[in-house]
C-alpha positions as CSV (number, residue, x, y, z in Angstrom):
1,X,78.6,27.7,151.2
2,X,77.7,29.2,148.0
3,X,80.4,30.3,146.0
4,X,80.4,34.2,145.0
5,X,80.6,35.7,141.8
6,X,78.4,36.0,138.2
7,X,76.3,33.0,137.4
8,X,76.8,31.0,134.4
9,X,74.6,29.9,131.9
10,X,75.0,25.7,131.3
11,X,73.2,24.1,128.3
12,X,72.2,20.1,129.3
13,X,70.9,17.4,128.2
14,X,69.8,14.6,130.3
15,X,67.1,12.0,131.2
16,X,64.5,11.5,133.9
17,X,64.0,8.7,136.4
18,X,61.7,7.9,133.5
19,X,63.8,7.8,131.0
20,X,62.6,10.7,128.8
21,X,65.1,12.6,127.2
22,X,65.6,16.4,128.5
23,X,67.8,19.6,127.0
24,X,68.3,22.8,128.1
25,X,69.6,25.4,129.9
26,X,70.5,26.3,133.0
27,X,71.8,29.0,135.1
28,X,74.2,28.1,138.2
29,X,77.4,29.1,140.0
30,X,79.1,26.2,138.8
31,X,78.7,22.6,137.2
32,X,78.3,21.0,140.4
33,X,75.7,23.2,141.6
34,X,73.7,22.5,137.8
35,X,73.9,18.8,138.6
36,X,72.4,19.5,141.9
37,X,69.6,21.7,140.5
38,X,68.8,19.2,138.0
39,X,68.5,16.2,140.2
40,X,66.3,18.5,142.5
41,X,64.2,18.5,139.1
42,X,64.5,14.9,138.8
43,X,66.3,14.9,135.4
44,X,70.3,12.9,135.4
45,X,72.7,15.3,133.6
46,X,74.7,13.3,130.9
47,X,76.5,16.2,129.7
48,X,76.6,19.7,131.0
49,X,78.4,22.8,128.3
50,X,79.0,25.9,129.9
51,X,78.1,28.7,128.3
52,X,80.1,31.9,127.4
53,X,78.1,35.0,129.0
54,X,76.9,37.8,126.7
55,X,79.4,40.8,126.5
56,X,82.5,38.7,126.5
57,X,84.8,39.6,123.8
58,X,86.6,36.7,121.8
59,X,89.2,39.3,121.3
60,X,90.5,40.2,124.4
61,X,93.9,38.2,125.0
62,X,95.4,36.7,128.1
63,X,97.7,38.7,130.5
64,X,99.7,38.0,133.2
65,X,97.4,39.5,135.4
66,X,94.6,37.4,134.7
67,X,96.9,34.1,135.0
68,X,98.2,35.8,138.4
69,X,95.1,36.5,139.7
70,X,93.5,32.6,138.8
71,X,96.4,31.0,140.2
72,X,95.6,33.5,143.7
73,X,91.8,32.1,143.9
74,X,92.7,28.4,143.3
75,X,95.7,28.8,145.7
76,X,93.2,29.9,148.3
77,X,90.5,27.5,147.5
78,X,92.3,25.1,148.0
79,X,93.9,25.6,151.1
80,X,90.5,26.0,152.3
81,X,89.7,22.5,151.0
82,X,87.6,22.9,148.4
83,X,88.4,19.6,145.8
84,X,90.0,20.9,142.8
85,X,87.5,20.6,139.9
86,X,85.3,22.8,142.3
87,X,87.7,25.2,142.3
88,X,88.2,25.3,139.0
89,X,84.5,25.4,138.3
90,X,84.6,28.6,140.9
91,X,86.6,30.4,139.0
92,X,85.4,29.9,135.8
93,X,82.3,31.1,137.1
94,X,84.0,34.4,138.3
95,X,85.6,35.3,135.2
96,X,84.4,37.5,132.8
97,X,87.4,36.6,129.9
98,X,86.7,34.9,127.0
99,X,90.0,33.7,126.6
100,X,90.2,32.8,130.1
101,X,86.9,30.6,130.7
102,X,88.2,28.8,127.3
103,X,91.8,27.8,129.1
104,X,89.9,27.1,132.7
105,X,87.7,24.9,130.5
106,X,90.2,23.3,128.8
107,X,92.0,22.6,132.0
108,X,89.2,21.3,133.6
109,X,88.3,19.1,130.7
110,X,92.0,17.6,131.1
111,X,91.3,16.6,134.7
112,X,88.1,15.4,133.8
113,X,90.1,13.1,131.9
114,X,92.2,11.8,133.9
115,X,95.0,14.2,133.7
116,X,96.9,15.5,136.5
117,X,97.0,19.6,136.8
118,X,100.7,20.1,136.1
119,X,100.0,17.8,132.8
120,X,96.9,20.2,131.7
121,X,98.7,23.4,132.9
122,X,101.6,22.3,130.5
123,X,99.3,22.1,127.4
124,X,99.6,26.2,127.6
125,X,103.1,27.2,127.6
126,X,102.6,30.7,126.6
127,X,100.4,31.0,129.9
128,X,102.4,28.5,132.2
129,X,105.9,28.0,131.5
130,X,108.0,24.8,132.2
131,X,109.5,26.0,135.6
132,X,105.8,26.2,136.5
133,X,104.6,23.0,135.5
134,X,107.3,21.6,137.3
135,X,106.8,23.2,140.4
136,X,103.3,22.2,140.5
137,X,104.0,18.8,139.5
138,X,106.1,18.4,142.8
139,X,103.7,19.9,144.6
140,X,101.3,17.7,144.2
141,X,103.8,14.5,144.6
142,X,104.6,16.3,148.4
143,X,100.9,17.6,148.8
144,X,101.8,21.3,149.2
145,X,99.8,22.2,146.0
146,X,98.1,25.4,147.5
147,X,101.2,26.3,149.5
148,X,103.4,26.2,146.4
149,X,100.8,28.4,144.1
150,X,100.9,30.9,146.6
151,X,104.7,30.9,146.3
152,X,104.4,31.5,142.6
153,X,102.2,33.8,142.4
154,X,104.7,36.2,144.9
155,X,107.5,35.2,142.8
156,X,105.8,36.6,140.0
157,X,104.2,39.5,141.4
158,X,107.4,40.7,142.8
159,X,109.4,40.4,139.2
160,X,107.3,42.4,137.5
161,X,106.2,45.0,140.5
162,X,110.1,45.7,139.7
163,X,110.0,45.2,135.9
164,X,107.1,47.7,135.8
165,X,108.7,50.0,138.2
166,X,112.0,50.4,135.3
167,X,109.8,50.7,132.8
168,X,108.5,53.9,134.7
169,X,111.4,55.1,135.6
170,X,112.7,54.6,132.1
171,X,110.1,56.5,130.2
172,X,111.4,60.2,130.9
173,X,115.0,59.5,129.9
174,X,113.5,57.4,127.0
175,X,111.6,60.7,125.7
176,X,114.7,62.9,126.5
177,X,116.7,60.9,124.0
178,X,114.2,60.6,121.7
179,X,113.9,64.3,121.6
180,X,117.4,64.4,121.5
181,X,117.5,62.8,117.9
182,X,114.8,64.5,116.6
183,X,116.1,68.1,117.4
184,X,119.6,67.5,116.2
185,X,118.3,65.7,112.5
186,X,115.8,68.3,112.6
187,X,118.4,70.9,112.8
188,X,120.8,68.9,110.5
189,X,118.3,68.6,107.7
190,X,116.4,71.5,107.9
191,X,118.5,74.3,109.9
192,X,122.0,73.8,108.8
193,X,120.8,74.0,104.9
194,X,119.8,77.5,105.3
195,X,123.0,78.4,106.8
196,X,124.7,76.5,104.1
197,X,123.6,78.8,101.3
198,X,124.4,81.9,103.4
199,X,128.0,80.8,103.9
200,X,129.1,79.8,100.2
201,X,128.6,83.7,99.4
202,X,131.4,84.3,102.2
203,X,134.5,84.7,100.2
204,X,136.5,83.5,103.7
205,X,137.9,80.5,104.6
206,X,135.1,78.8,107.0
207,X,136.1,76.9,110.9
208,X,136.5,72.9,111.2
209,X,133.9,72.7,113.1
210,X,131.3,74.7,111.0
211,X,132.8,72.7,107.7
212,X,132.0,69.4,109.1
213,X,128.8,70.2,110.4
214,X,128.3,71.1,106.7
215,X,129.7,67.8,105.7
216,X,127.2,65.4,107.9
217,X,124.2,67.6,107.0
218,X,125.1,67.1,103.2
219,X,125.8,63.4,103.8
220,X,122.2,62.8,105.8
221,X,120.5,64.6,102.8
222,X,122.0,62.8,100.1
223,X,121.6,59.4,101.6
224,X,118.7,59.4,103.9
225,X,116.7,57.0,102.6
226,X,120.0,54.7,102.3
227,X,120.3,55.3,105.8
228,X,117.1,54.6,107.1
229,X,117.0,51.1,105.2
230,X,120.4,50.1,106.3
231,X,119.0,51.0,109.7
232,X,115.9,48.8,109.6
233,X,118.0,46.0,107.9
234,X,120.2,46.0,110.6
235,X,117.3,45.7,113.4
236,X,115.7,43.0,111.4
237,X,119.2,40.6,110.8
238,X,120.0,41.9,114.5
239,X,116.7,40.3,115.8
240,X,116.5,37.3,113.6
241,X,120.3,36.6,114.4
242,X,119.7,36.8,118.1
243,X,116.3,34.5,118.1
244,X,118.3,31.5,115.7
245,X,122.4,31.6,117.1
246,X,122.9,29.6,120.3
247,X,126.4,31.4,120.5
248,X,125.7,35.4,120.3
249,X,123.4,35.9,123.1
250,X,125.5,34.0,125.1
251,X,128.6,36.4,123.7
252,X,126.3,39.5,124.1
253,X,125.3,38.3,127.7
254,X,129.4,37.3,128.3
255,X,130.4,41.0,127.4
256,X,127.5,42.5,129.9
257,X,129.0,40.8,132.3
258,X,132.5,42.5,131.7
259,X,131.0,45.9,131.3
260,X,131.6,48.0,134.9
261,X,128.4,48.9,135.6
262,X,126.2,46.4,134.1
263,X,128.2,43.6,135.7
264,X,127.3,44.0,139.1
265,X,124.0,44.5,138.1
266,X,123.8,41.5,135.5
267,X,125.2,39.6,138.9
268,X,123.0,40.9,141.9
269,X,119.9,40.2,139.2
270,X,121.2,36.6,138.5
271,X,121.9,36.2,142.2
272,X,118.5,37.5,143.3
273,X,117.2,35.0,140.4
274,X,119.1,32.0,141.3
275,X,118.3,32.5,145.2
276,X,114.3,32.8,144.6
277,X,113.9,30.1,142.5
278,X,115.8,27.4,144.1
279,X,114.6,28.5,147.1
280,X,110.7,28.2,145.6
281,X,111.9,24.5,144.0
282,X,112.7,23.6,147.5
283,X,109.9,24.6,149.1
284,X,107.8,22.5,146.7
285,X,110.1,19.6,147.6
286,X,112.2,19.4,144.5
287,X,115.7,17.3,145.4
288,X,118.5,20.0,145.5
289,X,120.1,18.6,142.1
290,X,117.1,18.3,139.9
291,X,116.1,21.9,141.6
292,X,119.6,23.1,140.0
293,X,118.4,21.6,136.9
294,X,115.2,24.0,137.0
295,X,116.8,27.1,138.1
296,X,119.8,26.9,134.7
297,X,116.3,26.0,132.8
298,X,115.0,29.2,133.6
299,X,117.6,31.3,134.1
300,X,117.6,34.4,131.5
301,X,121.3,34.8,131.3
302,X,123.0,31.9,129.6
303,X,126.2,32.6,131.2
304,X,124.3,31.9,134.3
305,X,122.9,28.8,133.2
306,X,126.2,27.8,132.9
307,X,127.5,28.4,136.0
308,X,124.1,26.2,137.5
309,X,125.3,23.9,135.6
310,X,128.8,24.0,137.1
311,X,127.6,23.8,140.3
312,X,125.6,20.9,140.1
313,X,128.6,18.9,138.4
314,X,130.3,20.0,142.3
315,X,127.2,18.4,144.0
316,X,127.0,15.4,142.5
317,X,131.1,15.2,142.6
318,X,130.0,15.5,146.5
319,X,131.1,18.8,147.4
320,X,128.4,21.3,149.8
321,X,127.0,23.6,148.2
322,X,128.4,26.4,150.1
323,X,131.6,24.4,149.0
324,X,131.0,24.4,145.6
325,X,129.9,28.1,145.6
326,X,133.3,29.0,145.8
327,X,134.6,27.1,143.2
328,X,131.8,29.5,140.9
329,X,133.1,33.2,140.7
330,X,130.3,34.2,139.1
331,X,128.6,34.2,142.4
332,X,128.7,36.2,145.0
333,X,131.1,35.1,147.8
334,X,128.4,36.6,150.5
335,X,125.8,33.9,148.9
336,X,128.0,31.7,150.2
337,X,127.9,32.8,153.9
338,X,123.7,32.3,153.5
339,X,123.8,28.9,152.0
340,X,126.9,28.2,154.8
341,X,124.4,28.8,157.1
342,X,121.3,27.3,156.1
343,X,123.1,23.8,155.5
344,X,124.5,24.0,159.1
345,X,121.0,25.0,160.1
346,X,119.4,22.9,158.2
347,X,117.2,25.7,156.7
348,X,118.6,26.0,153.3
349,X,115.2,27.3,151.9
350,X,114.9,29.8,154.1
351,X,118.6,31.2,153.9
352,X,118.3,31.6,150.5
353,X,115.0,33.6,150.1
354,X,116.5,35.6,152.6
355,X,119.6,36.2,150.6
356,X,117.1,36.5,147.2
357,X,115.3,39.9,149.3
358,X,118.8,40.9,150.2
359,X,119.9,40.9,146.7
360,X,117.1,42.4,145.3
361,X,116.8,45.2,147.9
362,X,120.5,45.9,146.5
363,X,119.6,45.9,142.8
364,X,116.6,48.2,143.3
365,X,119.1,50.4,145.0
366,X,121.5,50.2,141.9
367,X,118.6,50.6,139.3
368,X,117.1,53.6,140.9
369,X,120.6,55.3,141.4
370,X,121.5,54.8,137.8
371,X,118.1,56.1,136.7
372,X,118.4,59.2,139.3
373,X,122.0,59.9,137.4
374,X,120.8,59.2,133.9
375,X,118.0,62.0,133.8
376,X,120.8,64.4,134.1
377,X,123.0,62.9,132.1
378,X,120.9,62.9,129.4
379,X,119.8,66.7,129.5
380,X,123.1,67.2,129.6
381,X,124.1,65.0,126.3
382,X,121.1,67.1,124.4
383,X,122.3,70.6,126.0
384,X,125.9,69.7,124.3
385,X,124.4,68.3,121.3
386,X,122.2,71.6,120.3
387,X,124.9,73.7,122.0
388,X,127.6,72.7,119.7
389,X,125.3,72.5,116.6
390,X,124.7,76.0,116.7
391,X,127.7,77.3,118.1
392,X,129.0,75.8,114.5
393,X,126.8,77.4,112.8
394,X,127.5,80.9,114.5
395,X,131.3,80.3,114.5
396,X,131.9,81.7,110.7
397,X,129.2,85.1,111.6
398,X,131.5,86.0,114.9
399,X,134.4,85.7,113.0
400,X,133.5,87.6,110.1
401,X,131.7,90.3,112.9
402,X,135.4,90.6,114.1
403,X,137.2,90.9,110.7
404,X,134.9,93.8,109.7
């Protein structure tokens, strides 16, 4: 069956049965179906160069969603079958990305060579990351390669349908406190000067409040530009500090986990995580120690990490793992009713995606309630902030109103 999708142009060279050379080009699906239109034409392909087609921009960088969506059409190719430098050649052939017919040819090249696809998927990190690889490389040891790409690609798909869906729900208090800042500077700097001169010819004695509202409009004056340098400096050593110290994210990601709030969701998230991955490792027939390995390997949270880590010293000591769970506070204690469970059941996998949808399911719950309270919050943190800004300012004329 002819695969669907825009044709691509191949440029050849080759010989015929009589031994003339030939060049070329040629238009096909893919490069198995050139080869098969050039030995209808009686000429042997020797090598075969895809072309990019016209209107594809160098330019146009590689998302998730395009690395999502080929990992989706070579999952399903090849549960239908189809050999795997077919499918490759499928959907290369389908794409119309620069930057993404470049990495399927690279790939394809690799296994051309001799390589094995976890091997060439792990020559692009930024696009396929280690827990990846991994997974694929056991895959194909247990022959569940299309099984376990489907996995991944729903793993993904999930994280960031619920990334994305934060982000959302994020932007309207995001613009409330940014309008928050701006109106109170704006007031400070320009507002509370005006005022200023009208009150120093007020032979009267002025209110706290209205004196150091003074006092911070004067101060953001004469050092604004100190201010916003000091501000950027800090970002920048804040950034570069986090990005080269081993020990303050894991001290920043200690002290989320002490905060009331954040903690239980820091823990449902690193639950959720921990559940979802082992579970996928498993699936993919990873051993249950070197699947602990993975899952502290990708964790986000090094505190978590540590506590993977923990656990698997318990398993190879010989404990369960619904044993050692115990032993790990950092973990839920109803995790360890799941994996309880699916050891006695002998469906470990299973328990513990079903515990990862549980946790989840909580966390969105958590998020959105948060988010439902911050909008509020937040209209009430700029009503107090303007409110008391120009009650200051209005103080000193109610008083002198009264006096006269």
């Amino acid at each position: 069956m002819r695969p669907q999708g825009a044709m691509t142009s191949f440029r050849y060279k080759g010989k015929t049965l009589e031994g003339d050379c030939r060049t070329g080009q040629i238009e096909a699906f893919s490069a198995y179906e050139a080869r098969v239109q050039l030995r209808r034409k009686s000429v042997i392909a020797l090598s075969l160069t895809p072309l990019l087609p016209s209107g594809i921009s160098w330019s146009k960088p590689i998302n998730r969603q395009d690395i999502n969506s080929f990992v989706t059409q070579l999952a399903t190719l090849i549960n239908s079958g189809v050999p795997l430098l077919n499918c490759l050649d499928i959907t290369y052939s389908s794409t119309n990305n620069a930057s993404v017919a470049n990495l399927l040819k690279t790939i394809r090249d690799d296994l051309t060579a001799g390589s094995d696809l976890a091997t060439a998927l792990s020559r692009h990190p930024q696009q396929f990351d280690p827990f990846f690889c991994q997974l694929v490389k056991s895959a194909e040891l247990s022959a569940m390669r299309g099984p376990t790409l489907n996995r991944l690609v729903n793993d993904r798909a999930k994280h960031e349908e619920r990334v994305s869906a934060i982000k959302k729900a994020l932007v309207y208090p995001s613009a409330v406190l940014g309008l928050t800042l701006i109106v109170t500077l704006l007031l400070l700097i320009e507002v509370v000067p005006i005022f200023a001169t009208s009150f120093a010819d007020f032979n009267a004695d002025l209110p706290t409040s209205t004196l150091t509202l003074l006092a911070v409009s004067q101060f953001l004056q004469d050092h604004s530009g100190l201010l916003t340098a000091s501000t950027l400096f800090i970002v920048l050593v804040s950034r570069w500090s986090l990005g080269h110290s081993r020990e303050l994210p894991i001290a920043l990601d200690g002290l989320l986990y002490k905060m009331p709030l954040l903690s239980r969701m820091r823990q449902e998230a690193g639950a959720a995580s921990f559940c979802r991955t082992l579970s996928t490792s498993i699936a993919a027939g990873v051993p249950l120690v070197d699947a602990l390995d993975t899952v502290a390997e990708c964790s986000r949270s090094k505190v978590y990490a540590n506590a993977v880590q923990q656990l698997k010293a318990k398993l190879v000591a010989g404990d369960t793992m619904s044993t050692a769970l115990l032993s790990v506070a950092l973990f839920p204690s109803i995790l360890q009713q799941f994996v309880a469970i699916g050891e006695q059941c002998a469906a470990l996998e299973k328990m513990l995606y079903t515990a990862a949808l549980q946790f989840e399911n909580t966390l969105d719950t958590t998020i959105q309630t948060l988010l439902h309270l911050l909008e509020p919050a937040m209209m009430i943190v700029l009503a107090g902030l303007v409110g008391a800004i120009i009650l200051a300012l209005y103080l000193p004329i109610f008083e002198l109103g009264s006096v006269m």
